[in-house]
Short mmCIF file of the C-alpha atoms (twelve columns), coordinates in Angstrom:
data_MODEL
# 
_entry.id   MODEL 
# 
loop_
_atom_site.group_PDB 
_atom_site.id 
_atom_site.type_symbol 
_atom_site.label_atom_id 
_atom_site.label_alt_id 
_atom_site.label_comp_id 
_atom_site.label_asym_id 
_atom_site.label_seq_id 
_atom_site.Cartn_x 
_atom_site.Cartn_y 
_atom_site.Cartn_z 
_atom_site.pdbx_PDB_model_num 
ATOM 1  C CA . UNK A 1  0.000   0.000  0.000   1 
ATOM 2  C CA . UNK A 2  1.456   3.505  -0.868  1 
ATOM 3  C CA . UNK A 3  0.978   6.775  0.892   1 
ATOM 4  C CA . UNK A 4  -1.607  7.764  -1.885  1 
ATOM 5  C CA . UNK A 5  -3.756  4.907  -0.612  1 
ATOM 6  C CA . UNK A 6  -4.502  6.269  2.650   1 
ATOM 7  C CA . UNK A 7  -6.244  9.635  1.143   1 
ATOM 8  C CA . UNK A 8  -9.311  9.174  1.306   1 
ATOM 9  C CA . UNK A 9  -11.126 9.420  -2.419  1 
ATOM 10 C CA . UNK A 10 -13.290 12.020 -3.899  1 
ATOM 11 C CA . UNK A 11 -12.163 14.520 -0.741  1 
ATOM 12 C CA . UNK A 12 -9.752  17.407 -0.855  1 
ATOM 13 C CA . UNK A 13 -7.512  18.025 1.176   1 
ATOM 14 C CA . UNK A 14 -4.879  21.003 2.005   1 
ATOM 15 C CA . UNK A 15 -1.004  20.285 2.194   1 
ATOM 16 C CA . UNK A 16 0.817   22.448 4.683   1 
ATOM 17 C CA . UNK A 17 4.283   22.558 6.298   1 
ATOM 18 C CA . UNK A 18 7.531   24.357 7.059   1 
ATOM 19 C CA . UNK A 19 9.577   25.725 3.915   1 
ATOM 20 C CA . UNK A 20 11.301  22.899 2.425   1 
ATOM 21 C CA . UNK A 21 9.977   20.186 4.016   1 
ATOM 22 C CA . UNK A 22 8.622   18.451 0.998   1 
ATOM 23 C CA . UNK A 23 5.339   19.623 0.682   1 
ATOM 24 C CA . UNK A 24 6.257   19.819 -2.871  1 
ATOM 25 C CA . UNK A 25 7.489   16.594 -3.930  1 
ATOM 26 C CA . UNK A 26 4.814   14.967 -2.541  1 
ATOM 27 C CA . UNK A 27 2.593   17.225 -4.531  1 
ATOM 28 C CA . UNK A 28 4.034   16.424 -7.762  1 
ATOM 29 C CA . UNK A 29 3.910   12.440 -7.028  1 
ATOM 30 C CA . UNK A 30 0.225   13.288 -6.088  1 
ATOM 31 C CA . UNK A 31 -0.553  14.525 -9.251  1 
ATOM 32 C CA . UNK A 32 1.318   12.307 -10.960 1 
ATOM 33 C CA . UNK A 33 -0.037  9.375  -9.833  1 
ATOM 34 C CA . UNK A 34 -3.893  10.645 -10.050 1 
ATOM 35 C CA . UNK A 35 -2.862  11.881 -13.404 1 
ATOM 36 C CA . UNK A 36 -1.397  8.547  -14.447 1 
ATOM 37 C CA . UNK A 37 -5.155  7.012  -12.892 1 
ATOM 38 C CA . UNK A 38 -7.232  9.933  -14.923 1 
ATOM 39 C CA . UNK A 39 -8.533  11.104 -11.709 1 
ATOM 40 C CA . UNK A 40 -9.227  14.269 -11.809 1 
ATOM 41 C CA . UNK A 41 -7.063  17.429 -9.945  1 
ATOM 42 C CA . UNK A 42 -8.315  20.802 -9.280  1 
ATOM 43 C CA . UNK A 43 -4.800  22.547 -8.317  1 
ATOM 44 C CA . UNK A 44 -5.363  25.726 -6.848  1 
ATOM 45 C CA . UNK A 45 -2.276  28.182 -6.265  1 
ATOM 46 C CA . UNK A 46 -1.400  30.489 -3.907  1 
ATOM 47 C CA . UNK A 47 1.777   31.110 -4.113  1 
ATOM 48 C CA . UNK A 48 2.957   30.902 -7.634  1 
ATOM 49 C CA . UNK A 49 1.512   31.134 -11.151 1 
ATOM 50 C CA . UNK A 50 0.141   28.526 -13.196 1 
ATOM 51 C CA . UNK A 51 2.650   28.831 -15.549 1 
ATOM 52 C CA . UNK A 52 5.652   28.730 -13.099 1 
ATOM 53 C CA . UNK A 53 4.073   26.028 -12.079 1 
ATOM 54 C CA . UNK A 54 4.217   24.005 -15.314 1 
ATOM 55 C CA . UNK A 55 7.479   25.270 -15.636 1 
ATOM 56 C CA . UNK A 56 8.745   23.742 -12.213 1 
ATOM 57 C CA . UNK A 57 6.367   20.269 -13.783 1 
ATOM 58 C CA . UNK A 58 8.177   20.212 -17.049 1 
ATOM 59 C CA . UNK A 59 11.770  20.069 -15.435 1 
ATOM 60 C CA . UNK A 60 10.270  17.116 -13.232 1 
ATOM 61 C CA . UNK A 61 9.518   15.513 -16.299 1 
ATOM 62 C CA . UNK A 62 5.267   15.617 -15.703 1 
ATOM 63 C CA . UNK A 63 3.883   16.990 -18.613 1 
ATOM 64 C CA . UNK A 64 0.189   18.145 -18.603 1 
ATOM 65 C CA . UNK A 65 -1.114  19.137 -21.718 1 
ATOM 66 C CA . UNK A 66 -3.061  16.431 -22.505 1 
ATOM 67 C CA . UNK A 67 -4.514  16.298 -18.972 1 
ATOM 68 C CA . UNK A 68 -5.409  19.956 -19.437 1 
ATOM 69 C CA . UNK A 69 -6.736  19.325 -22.665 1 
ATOM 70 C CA . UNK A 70 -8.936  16.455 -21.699 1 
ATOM 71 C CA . UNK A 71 -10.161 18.535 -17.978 1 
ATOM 72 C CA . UNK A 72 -8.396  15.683 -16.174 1 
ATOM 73 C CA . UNK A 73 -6.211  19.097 -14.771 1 
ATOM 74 C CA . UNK A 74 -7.907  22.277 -13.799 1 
ATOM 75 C CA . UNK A 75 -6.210  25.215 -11.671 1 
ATOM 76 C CA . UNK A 76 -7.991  28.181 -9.284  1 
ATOM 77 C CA . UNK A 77 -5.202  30.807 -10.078 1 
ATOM 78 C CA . UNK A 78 -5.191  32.706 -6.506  1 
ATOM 79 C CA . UNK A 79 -1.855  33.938 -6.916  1 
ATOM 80 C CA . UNK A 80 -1.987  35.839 -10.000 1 
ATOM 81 C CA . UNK A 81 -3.889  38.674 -9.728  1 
ATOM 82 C CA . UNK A 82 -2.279  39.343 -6.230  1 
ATOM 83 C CA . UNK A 83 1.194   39.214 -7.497  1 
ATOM 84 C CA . UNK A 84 -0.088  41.872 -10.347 1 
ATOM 85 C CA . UNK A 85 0.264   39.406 -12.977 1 
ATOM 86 C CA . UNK A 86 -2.386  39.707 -15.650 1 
ATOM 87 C CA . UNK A 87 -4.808  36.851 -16.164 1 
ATOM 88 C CA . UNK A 88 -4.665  34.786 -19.526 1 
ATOM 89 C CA . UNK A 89 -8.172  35.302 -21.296 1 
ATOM 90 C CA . UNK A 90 -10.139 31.878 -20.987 1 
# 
């Protein structure tokens, strides 16, 4: 049984800790395994945009497109407009 397992399915919930403590890494498995399972992932950021975010994805070889194009992958963009970044037209 993996660490995924014990999450308990179709509920959220919130990741929080310390600064680099590996909140993360565990994030990215996350996805990546419910990904990999085409369950679906509503990532909401509030600390950095979606597209640093893909960035930071890309370079830990996860790549999303196809999730995003399929609505397996959604994002609530909190960060954004706070950090004066404009919002991409939907």
């Amino acid at each position: 049984m993996d660490i995924f397992s014990k999450l308990v399915d179709g509920k959220a919930f919130i990741l929080v800790g310390p600064p680099v403590s590996g909140e993360s890494d565990f994030l990215y498995h996350y996805l990546q395994h419910n990904l990999n399972n085409s369950e679906p992932v509503i990532y909401v950021m509030t600390d950095t945009s979606p597209e640093e975010m893909k960035k930071d994805m890309i370079q830990k070889k996860i790549f999303v497109t196809k999730f995003e194009t399929d609505k397996i992958l959604q994002y609530i963009d909190c960060y954004s407009k706070n950090a004066g970044d404009s919002l991409p037209q939907i």
